[in-house]
C-alpha positions as CSV (number, residue, x, y, z in Angstrom):
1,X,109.6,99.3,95.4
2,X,106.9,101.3,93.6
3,X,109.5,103.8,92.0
4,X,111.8,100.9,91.1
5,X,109.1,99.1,89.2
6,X,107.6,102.6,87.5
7,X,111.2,103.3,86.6
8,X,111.6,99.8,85.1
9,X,108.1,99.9,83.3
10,X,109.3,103.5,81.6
11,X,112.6,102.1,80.5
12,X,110.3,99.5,78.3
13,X,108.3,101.4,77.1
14,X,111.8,103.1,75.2
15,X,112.1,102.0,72.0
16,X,114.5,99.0,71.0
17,X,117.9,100.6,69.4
18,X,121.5,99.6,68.4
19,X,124.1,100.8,69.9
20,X,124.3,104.0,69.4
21,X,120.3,104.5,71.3
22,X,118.7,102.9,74.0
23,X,116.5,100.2,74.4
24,X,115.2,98.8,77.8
25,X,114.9,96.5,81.0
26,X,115.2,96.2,84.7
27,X,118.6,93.9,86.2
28,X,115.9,91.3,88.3
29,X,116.8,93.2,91.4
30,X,120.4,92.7,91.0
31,X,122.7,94.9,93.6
32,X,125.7,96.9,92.9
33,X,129.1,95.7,93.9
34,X,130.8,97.5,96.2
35,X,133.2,100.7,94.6
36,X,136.2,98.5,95.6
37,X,135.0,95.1,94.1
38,X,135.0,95.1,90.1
39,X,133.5,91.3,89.6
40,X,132.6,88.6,92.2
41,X,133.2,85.0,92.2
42,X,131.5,82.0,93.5
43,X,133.5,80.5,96.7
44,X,133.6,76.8,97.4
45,X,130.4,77.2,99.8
46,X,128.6,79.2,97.1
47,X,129.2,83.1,98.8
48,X,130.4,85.4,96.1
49,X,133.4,86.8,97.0
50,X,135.9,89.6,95.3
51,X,138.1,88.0,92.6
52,X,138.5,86.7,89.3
53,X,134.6,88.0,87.8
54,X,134.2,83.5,87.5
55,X,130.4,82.5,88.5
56,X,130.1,79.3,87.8
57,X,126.9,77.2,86.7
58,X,126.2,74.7,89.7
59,X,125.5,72.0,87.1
60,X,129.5,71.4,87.9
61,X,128.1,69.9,90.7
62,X,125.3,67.9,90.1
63,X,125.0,66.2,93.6
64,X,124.9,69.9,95.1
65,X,122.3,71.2,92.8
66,X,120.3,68.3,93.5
67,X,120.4,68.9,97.4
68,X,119.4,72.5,97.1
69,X,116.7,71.2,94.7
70,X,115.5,69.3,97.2
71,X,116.0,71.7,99.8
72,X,114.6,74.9,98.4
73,X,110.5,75.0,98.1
74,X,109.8,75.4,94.4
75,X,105.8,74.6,93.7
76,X,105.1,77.3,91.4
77,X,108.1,75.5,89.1
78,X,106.0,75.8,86.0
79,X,104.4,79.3,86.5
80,X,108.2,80.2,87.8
81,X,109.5,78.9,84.2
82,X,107.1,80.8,82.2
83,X,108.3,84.1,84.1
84,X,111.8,82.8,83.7
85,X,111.6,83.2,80.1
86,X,109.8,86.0,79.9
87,X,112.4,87.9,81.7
88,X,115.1,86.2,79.6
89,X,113.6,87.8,76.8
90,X,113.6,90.6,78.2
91,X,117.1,90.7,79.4
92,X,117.8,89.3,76.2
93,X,116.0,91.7,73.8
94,X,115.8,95.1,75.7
95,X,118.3,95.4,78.6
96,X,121.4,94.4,76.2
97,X,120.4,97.1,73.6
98,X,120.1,99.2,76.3
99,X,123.6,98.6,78.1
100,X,125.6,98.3,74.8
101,X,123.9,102.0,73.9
102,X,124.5,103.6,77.2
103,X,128.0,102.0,77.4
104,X,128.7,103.6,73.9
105,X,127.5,107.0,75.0
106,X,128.7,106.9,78.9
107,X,132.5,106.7,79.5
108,X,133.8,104.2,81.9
109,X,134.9,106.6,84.5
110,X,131.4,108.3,84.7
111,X,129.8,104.9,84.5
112,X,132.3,104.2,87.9
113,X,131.5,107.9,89.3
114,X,127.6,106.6,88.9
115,X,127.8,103.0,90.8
116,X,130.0,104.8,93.4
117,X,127.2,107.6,94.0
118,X,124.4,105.4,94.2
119,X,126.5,102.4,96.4
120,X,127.1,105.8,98.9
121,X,123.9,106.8,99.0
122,X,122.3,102.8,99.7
123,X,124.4,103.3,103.1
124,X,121.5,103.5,105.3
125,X,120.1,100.3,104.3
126,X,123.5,98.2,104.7
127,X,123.7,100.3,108.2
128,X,120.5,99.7,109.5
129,X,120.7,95.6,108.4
130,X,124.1,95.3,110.2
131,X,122.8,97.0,113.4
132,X,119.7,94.5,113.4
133,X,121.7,92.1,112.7
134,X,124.0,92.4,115.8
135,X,127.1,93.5,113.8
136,X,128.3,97.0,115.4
137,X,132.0,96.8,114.1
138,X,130.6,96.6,110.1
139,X,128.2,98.9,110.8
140,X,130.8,101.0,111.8
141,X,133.0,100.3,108.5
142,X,129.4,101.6,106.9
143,X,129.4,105.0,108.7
144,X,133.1,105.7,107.9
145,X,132.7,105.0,104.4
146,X,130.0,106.8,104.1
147,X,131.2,110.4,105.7
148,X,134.5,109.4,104.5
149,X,132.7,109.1,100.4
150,X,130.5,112.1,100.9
151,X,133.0,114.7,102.0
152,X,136.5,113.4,100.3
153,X,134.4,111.7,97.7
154,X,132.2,114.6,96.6
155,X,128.9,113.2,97.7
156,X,130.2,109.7,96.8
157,X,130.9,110.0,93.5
158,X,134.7,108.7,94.2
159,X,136.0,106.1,96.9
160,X,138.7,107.6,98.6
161,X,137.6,105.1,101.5
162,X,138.8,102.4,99.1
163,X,142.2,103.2,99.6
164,X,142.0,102.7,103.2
165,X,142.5,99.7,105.2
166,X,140.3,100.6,107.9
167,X,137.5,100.8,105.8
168,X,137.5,98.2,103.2
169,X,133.8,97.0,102.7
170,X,132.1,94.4,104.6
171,X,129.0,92.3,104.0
172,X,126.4,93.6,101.5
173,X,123.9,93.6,103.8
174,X,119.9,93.5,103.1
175,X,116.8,92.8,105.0
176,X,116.5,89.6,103.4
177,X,119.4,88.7,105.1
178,X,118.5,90.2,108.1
179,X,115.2,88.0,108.2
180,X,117.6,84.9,107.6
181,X,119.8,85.6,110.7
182,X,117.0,85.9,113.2
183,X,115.3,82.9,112.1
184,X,112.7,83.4,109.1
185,X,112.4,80.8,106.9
186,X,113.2,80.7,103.5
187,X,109.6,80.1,102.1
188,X,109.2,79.3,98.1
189,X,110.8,80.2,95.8
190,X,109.4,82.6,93.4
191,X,110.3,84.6,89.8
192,X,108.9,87.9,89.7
193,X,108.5,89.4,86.5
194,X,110.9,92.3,86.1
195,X,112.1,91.3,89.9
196,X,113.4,87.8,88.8
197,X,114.7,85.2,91.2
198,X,113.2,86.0,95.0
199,X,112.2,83.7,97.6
200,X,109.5,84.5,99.8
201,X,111.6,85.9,102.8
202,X,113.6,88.0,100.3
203,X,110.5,89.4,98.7
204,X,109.4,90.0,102.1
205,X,112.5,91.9,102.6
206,X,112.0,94.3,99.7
207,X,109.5,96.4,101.9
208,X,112.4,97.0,104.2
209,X,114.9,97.7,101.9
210,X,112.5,100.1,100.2
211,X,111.3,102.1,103.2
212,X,115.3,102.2,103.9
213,X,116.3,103.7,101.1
214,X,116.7,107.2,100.3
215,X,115.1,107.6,96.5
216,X,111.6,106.0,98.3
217,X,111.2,109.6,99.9
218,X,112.0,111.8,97.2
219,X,108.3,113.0,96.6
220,X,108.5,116.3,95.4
221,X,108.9,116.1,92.1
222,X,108.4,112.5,92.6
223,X,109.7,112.1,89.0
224,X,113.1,113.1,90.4
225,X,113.0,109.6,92.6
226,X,111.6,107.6,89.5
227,X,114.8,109.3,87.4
228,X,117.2,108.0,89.6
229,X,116.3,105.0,89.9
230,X,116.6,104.4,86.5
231,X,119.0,106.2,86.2
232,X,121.1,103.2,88.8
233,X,119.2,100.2,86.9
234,X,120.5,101.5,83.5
235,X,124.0,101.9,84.9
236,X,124.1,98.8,86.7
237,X,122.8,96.4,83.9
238,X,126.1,95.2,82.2
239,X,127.3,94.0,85.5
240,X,123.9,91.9,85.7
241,X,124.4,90.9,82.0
242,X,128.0,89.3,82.9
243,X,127.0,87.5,85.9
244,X,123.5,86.1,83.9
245,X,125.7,85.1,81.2
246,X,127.8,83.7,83.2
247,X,125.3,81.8,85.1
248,X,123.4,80.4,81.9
249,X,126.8,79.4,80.5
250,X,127.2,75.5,80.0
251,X,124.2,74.9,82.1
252,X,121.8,72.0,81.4
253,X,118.8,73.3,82.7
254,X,119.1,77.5,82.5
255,X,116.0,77.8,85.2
256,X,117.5,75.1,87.6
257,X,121.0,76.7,87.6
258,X,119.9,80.1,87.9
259,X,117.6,78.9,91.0
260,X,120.1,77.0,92.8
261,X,122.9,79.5,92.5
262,X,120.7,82.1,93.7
263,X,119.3,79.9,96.7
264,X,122.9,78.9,97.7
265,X,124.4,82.8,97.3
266,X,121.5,83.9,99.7
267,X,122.2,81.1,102.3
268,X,125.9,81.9,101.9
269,X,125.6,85.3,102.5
270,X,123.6,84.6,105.9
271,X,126.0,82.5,107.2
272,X,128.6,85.0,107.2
């Protein structure tokens, strides 16, 4: 987590730029999709799900939004608000100059090559969460991906495994989740800066994921782990862009929307 959030405070410290520079931002802890999935969905019990790239506002249902409202432990609402905007802004005014400038420079298939390297190499903490959470048969989808990416797919940056029906992907497992199967409670919710939307078993979580992945034990040059982390928030952040405009689109209340869809995702996700 430490690298992630040195890696985000370089990228903003870059100077704003159109699109032939950079600018900056981090993607509020966004994940990559899977090498097979190009957009997500939201399904009728709010998982997201491969398909048409539609992720709609829950403010087309009022009633639900209201009961995960209700539901959902939100008594830092106004603090959470004031961070809310702040990393709007930021999305707004340093992670779109940054995309649209890396985009321009970066050709789609090496943008793909990228996301496919850095899904491969986040094995170990989709592994590890599927073991814990008693799923042996996903966990073993994981492994043959991952040998199957990192010799066929030169170290992951193709997905040969994507062509075969053994090995499609399964859950995008986390520790968050993994907290949510065996019992923990979902807390408050919280908006970290640069983080974004987390509630407290999710932040919790973070520490696992962190000690699980790879980049947190590249020390020497520790710069190399900072640079590649960036390097994967940078490449990831026009996904994140689409699904927070998508979000934010139509909706009422930008804050409320963005909570409940992220509350109901999360719960959506354990349950499967």
């Amino acid at each position: 987590m430490f690298k992630i959030v040195v890696a985000a405070t370089l990228l903003l410290l870059l100077p704003a730029a159109g699109p032939d520079a950079c600018a900056a931002e981090f993607p509020f802890g966004a994940k990559l999709l899977a090498p097979d999935q190009d957009t997500y969905e939201t399904s009728g019990d709010g998982g997201r799900t491969a398909g048409s790239g539609h992720l709609p506002s829950l403010d087309e249902d009022d009633a639900y939004a209201d009961q995960v409202g209700r539901i959902i432990a939100d008594p830092l609402e106004p603090v959470n608000r004031v961070l809310f905007v702040v990393n709007d802004l930021i999305l707004e005014h340093a992670a779109r100059p940054l995309s649209a400038g890396y985009t321009f420079v970066t050709p789609e298939f090496v943008r793909k090559g990228i996301s496919n390297f850095f899904y491969n190499l986040n094995f170990p903490v989709r592994f590890a969460n599927n073991l814990l959470q008693g799923k042996p048969l996903a966990a073993g989808v994981e492994m043959s991906r991952f040998i199957f990416n990192t010799t066929a797919g030169l170290g992951g940056l193709f997905n040969p495994a994507g062509t075969m029906e053994a090995v499609v992907p399964v859950g995008d497992e986390d520790t968050g989740q993994t907290l949510g199967v065996w019992g923990v409670g979902e807390g408050l919710y919280i908006v970290w800066p640069l983080l974004g939307p987390k509630t407290l078993r999710d932040t919790v979580g973070l520490g696992g994921d962190y000690l699980l992945s790879p980049t947190t034990w590249i020390d020497d040059p520790w710069q190399l782990g900072v640079g590649l982390s960036a390097l994967e928030i940078v490449n990831n952040l026009d996904q994140v862009l689409d699904m927070y405009d998508q979000l934010k689109l139509g909706a009422v209340d930008q804050y409320a929307s963005v909570r409940d869809a992220y509350v109901q995702n999360r719960r959506a996700k354990i349950r499967q």
